[in-house]
N, C-alpha and C positions, 0 to 999 in steps of 0.2 A: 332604528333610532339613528337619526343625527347628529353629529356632533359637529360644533360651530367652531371651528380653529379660527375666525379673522379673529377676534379679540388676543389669541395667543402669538399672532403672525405680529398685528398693526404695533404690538410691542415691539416685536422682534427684526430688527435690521438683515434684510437676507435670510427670511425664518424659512421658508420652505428650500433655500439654495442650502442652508446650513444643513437643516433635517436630511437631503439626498447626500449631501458632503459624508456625512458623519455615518449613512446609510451602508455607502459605497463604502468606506474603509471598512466596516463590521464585513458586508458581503463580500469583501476580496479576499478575507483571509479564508473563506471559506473554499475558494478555488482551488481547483491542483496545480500545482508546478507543473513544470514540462515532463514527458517521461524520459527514461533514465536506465541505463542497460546495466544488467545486473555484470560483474566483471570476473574474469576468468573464468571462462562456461568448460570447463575442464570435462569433457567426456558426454557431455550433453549437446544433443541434436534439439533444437529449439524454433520452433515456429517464430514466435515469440520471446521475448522473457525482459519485462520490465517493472520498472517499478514509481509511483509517482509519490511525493512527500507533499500534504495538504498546506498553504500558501503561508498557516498558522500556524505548522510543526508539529502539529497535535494527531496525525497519522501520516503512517504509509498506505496505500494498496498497492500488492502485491498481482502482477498478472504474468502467468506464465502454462505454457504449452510444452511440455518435454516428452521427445518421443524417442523410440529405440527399445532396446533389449529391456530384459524386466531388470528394475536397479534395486537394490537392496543399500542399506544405510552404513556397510560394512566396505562393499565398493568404493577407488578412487572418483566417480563422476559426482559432479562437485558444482556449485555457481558460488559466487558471492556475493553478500550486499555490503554496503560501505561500513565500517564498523560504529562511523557515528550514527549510524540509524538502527543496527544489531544491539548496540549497547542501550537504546532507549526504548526497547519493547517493552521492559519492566520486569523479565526474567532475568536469574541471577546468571542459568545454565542457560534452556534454547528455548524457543519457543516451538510451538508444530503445528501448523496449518495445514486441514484435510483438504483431501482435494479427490475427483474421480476420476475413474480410467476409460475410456472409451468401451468397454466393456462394463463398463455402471458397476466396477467394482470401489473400494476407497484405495486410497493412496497415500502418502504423508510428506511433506516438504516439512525438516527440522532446519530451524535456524540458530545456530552457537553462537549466541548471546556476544563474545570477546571475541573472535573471531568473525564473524559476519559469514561462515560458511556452511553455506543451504547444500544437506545432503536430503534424499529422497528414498523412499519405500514405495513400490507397486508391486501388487500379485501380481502383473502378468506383461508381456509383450506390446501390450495396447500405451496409445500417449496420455498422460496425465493430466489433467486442467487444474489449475490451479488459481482462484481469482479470493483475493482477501484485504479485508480491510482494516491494519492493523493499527491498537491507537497506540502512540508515544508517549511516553512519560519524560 
């Protein structure tokens, strides 16, 4: 089925330049920002470790690789993210994003909510992957 837009355009001054204008703003905010290194990688050996905030505020993703010794939640090794993006997960405490070990075990990255400081859980020696997409409130 067809539909005949000259009648809606021949009104409209600029109708299809407008309809992409107005297209374009909706779809930019859907973009990610630039990425964004997570700060003070206190104890962690990192491939990687960033993070991008969506162009509209409305999430993070989180990506990161941390390799080394097995880390327990209890341990100094430590990253941060900024606390204006910590504070808008929508947890009062942290939040906890799983993630695997190179040995296909689970692993956890906790994020403190007022603090913005990502501690980590892995069973074992192997590096952790960590890729998430978290929404902002």
């Amino acid at each position: 089925m067809a539909i005949n837009f000259e009648p809606i355009f021949s009104e409209m001054a600029n109708g299809p330049e407008k309809i992409k204008e107005n297209f374009d703003k909706v779809n930019n905010g859907l973009n990610w920002g630039d990425p964004q290194n997570f700060l003070n990688m206190n104890g962690v050996t990192s491939e990687f470790s960033q993070y991008r905030v969506r162009k509209d505020g409305n999430a993070v993703i989180v990506t990161l690789y941390i390799t080394g010794a097995a880390i327990d939640s209890s341990s100094d090794v430590a990253c941060y993210l900024p606390t204006s993006i910590s504070k808008r997960l929508g947890y009062s405490l942290s939040t906890q994003v799983i993630g695997r070990t190179d040995n296909n075990a689970l692993g956890f990255m906790n994020i403190a909510a007022q603090t913005g400081k990502c501690t980590f859980h892995k069973p074992d020696a192997s590096g952790l992957y960590i890729q998430a997409t978290l929404p902002l409130v």
